[in-house]
N, C-alpha and C positions, 0 to 999 in steps of 0.2 A: 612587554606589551602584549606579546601573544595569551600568557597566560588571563590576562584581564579579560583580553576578550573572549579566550573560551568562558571563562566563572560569568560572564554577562550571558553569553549564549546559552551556557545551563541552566542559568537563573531562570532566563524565560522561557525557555522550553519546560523547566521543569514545573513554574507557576502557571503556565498556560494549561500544561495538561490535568493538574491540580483542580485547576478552574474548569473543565471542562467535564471533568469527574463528578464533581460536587457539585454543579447546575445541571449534568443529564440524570435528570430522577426516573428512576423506572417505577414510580409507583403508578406513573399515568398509562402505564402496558396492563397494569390489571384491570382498570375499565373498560367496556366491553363497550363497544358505539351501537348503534340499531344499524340494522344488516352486515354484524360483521360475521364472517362465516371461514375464522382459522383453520379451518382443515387440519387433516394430519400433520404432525413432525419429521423433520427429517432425522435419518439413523447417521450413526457416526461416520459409516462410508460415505454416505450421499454428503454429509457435511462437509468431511474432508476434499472429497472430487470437488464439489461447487467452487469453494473457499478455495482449495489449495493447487489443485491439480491441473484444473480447467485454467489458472488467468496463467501457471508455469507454462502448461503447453501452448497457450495464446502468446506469450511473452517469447517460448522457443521458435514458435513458428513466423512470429514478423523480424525476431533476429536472422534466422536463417533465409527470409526474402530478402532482407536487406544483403546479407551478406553477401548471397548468389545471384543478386540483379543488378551489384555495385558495378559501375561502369565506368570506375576511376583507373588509371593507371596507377602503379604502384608509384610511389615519389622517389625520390632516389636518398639516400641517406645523407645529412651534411656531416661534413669534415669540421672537425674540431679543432682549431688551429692559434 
């Protein structure tokens, strides 16, 4: 039974992204609109920092509030018996 339902869940995952590929067309990024004003590019670093860097150190820094403002007691471990 597990196996079916991973081959379903691949199915759609795999036909959704399919579909998602093949209806976002970028030919509509080469028309230009009236007042549009693209400005520079960004260089590989600044890509990388935006995209990559910047949401790790957002994502380290609300794990480490959470971790050291948790004001739970530790649980005690259960017995297996």
């Amino acid at each position: 039974m597990d196996k079916k339902n991973a081959l379903r869940t691949g199915t759609v995952v795999t036909g959704t992204t399919l579909m998602m590929l093949l209806l976002s067309s970028p030919a509509l990024a080469l028309t230009r609109d009236d007042g549009d004003d693209p400005g520079s590019g960004l260089s590989v670093v600044e890509t990388l920092g935006l995209f990559v860097v910047a949401p790790l150190a957002i994502f380290l820094a609300i794990t480490a509030a959470v971790m050291v403002l948790d004001k739970s007691t530790d649980r005690p471990k259960r017995q297996r018996g």
